[in-house]
C-alpha positions as CSV (number, residue, x, y, z in Angstrom):
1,X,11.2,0.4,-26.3
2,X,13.9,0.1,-23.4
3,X,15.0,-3.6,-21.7
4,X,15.5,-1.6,-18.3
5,X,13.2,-2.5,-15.7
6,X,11.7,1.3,-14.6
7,X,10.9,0.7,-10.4
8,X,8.8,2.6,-8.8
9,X,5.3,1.6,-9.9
10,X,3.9,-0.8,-7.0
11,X,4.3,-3.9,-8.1
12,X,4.8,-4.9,-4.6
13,X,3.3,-7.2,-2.1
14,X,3.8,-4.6,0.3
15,X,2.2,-1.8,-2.4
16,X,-1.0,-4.1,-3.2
17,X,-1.5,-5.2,0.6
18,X,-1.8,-1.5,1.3
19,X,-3.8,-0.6,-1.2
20,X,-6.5,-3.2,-0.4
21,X,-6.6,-2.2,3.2
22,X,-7.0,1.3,2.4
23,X,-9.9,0.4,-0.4
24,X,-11.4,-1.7,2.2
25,X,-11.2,1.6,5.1
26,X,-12.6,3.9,2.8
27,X,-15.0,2.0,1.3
28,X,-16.6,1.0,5.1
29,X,-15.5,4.5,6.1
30,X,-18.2,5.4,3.8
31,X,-20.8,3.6,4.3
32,X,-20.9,3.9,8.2
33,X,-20.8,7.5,7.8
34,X,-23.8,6.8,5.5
35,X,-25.6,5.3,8.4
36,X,-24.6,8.1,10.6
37,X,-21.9,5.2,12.8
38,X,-20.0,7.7,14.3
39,X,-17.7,5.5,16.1
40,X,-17.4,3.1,12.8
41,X,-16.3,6.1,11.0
42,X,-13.2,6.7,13.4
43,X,-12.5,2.6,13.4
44,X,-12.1,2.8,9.5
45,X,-10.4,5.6,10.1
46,X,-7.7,3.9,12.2
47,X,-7.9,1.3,9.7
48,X,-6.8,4.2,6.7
49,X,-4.0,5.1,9.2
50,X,-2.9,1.2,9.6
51,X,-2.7,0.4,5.8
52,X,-0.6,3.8,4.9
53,X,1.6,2.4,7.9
54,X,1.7,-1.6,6.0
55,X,3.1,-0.7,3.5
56,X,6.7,1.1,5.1
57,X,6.3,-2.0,7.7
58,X,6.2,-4.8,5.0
59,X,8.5,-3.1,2.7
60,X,11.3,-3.2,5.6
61,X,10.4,-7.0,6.1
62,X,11.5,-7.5,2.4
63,X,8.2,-7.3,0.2
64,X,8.5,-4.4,-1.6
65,X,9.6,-4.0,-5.3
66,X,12.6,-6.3,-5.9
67,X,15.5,-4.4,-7.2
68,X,16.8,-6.6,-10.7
69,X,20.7,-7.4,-11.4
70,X,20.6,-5.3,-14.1
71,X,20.2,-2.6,-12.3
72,X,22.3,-2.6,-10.0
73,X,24.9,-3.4,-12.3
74,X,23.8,-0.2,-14.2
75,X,23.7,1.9,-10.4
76,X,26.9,0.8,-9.0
C-alpha cells in the first residue's frame, strides 16, 4: 500500500454539504412530483441547482479537500 494521500475523493465539507442538499432536492423533488405539486417540483428544483452551485462557493471560501505537506513537497 502507498503513504501518499490520493485527493480527489470528497472528503470535503464543501463535497458532503452538497451532497446532502442535493439528497434532500431530489428526494422532495420526488415526492411533490408524486403528489402532482407542480410548483414544489420547480422549488426543489432550484434547490438541485443551489447545492451543485455550494459546493464551487464553499470550496473558494476554503472548505474543500485540504491539500497535505507531503504533497506539495512531492508537486513542487
Amino acid at each position: 500500500m502507498s503513504n501518499e494521500h490520493e485527493t480527489g475523493h470528497g472528503h470535503s465539507v464543501a463535497a458532503w454539504t452538497s451532497v446532502v442538499v442535493m439528497l434532500i432536492a431530489i428526494t422532495g423533488g420526488t415526492i411533490a412530483f408524486w403528489f402532482a405539486i407542480v410548483w414544489l417540483v420547480w422549488a426543489f428544483a432550484g434547490l438541485l441547482l443551489v447545492g451543485a452551485l455550494l459546493w464551487g462557493l464553499l470550496n473558494k471560501l476554503g472548505f474543500g479537500e485540504k491539500v497535505h505537506e507531503s504533497i506539495e513537497k512531492v508537486h513542487s
